[in-house]
ZAMARGU-4260 file (C-alpha; in steps of 0.2 Angstrom, whole numbers, plus 5000, padded with zeros to 4 digits):
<rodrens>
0) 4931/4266/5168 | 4941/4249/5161 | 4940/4236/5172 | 4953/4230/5187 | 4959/4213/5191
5) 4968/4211/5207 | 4979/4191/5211 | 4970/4188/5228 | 4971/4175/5242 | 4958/4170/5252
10) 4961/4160/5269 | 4950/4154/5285 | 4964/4158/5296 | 4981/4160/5297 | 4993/4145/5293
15) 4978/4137/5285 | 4986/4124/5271 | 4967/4127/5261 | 4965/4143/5251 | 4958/4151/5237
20) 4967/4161/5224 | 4960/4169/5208 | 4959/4186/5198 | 4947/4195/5209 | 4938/4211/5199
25) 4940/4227/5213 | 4921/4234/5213 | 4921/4248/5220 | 4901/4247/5221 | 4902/4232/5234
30) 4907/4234/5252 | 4911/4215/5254 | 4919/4204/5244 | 4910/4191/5233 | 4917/4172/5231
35) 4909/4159/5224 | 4902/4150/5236 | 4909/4132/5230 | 4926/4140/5232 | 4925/4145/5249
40) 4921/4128/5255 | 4934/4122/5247 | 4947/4136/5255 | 4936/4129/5271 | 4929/4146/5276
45) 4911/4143/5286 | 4895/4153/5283 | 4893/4166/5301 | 4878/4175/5294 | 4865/4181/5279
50) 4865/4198/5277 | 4853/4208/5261 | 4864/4215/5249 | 4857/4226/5235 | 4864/4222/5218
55) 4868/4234/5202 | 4850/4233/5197 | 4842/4238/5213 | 4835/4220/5216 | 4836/4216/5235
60) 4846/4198/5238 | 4852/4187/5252 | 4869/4179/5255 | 4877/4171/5269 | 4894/4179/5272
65) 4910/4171/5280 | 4927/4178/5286 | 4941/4177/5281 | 4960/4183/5279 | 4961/4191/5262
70) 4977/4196/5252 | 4982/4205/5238 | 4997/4217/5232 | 5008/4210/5246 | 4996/4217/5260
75) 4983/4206/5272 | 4967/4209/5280 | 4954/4202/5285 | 4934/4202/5282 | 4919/4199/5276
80) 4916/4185/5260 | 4900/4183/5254 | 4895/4165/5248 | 4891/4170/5230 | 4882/4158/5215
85) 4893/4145/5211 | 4896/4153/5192 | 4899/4171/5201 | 4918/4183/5194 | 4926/4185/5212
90) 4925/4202/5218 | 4936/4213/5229 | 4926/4226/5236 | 4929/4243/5244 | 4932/4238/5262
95) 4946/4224/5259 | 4954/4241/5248 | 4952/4253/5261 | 4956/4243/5274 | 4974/4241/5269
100) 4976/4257/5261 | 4971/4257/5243 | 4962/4267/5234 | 4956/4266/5213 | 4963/4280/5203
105) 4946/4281/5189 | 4958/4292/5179 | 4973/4281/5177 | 4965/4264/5179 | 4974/4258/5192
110) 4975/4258/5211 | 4986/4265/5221 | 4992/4265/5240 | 4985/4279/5250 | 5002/4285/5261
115) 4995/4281/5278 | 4978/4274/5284 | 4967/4289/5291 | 4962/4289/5308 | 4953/4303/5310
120) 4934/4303/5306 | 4923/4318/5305 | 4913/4320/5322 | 4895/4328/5327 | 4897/4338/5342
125) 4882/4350/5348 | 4876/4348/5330 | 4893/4356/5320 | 4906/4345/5312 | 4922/4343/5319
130) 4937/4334/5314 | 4946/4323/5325 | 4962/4311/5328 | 4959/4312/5347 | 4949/4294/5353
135) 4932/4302/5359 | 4922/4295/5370 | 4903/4299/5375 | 4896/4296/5397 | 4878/4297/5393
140) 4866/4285/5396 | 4862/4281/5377 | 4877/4270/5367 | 4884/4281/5355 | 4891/4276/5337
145) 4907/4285/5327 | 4908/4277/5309 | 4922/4283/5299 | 4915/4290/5282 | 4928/4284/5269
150) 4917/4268/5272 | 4899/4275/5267 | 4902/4271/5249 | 4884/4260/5247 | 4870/4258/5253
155) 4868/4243/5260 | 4851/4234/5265 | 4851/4225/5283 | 4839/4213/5286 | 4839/4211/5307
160) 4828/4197/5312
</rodrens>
C-alpha cells in the first residue's frame, strides 16, 4: 500500500494560541499518535503518563504520552500523543481515525468517511455473541468491561506499575 499523509493540528486545549501542524503519516499499525516530542512542548502539551508500546520490529519501548486535541480533514478529537525522538515522521494512528469516522481504503489509497460512527459493539452474554445498540449494564459484584472491537487493531504492551 502507498503511503498517506494527512495536514493535522495538534492543540493542548481548546483556544490554545500554541499548536503544531505538520503532514502526519496515517499508520494504521499504531493505536496512538506519535509527535516528536520537541514539538509537543512547543504546542505546550504536558507528559500524563509512560505507557510500553511495541514497535514494527517487535522491540518493546517506552514513551510518555500527552493529550491533546487533534484535527485533521475538517473533523476534531481528542487523545493520546505519544512524546516521540525528536527526529521521529509524525504519525496519525488508528484511534484519532476511528474516532471521527474514518477509515483507510487499502485499495484506492485513500481514506474515506465512514457514514455514521457505530455505536453498537458485539456483546458476551451466557457465553454467545450478541449484537447490540442498547446501553447494557451488568449488577454483579465483579466490574464488568465492554470494549468496542473496531478498536482491537494492535497489540498493545501495558506496563502497570
Amino acid at each position: 500500500m502507498g503511503l498517506i499523509h494527512v495536514t493535522t493540528t495538534l492543540r493542548a486545549r481548546e483556544n490554545a494560541r500554541k499548536k503544531y501542524v505538520s503532514e502526519f503519516l496515517v499508520d494504521t499499525g499504531a493505536t496512538d499518535s506519535l509527535v516528536p516530542a520537541k514539538e509537543l512542548r512547543k504546542a505546550g502539551i504536558k507528559r500524563r503518563g509512560r505507557m510500553a508500546y511495541e514497535l514494527a520490529d517487535g522491540q518493546t519501548v517506552e514513551y510518555d504520552f500527552g493529550l491533546a486535541e487533534i484535527e485533521f480533514m475538517g473533523e476534531l478529537t481528542s487523545g493520546r500523543v505519544i512524546f516521540g525522538p525528536d527526529d521521529a515522521e509524525p504519525l496519525l494512528g488508528v484511534t484519532a481515525l476511528e474516532s471521527v469516522g474514518i477509515l483507510v481504503d487499502p485499495a484506492n489509497r485513500t481514506l474515506k468517511r465512514m457514514p455514521a460512527i457505530p455505536l453498537k459493539s458485539a456483546v458476551l452474554f451466557g457465553g454467545t455473541t450478541s449484537t447490540t445498540t442498547e446501553p447494557h449494564f451488568h449488577t454483579t459484584s465483579m466490574p464488568s468491561h465492554d470494549f468496542p472491537l473496531p478498536f482491537a487493531t494492535q497489540s498493545l504492551n501495558v506496563n502497570l506499575q
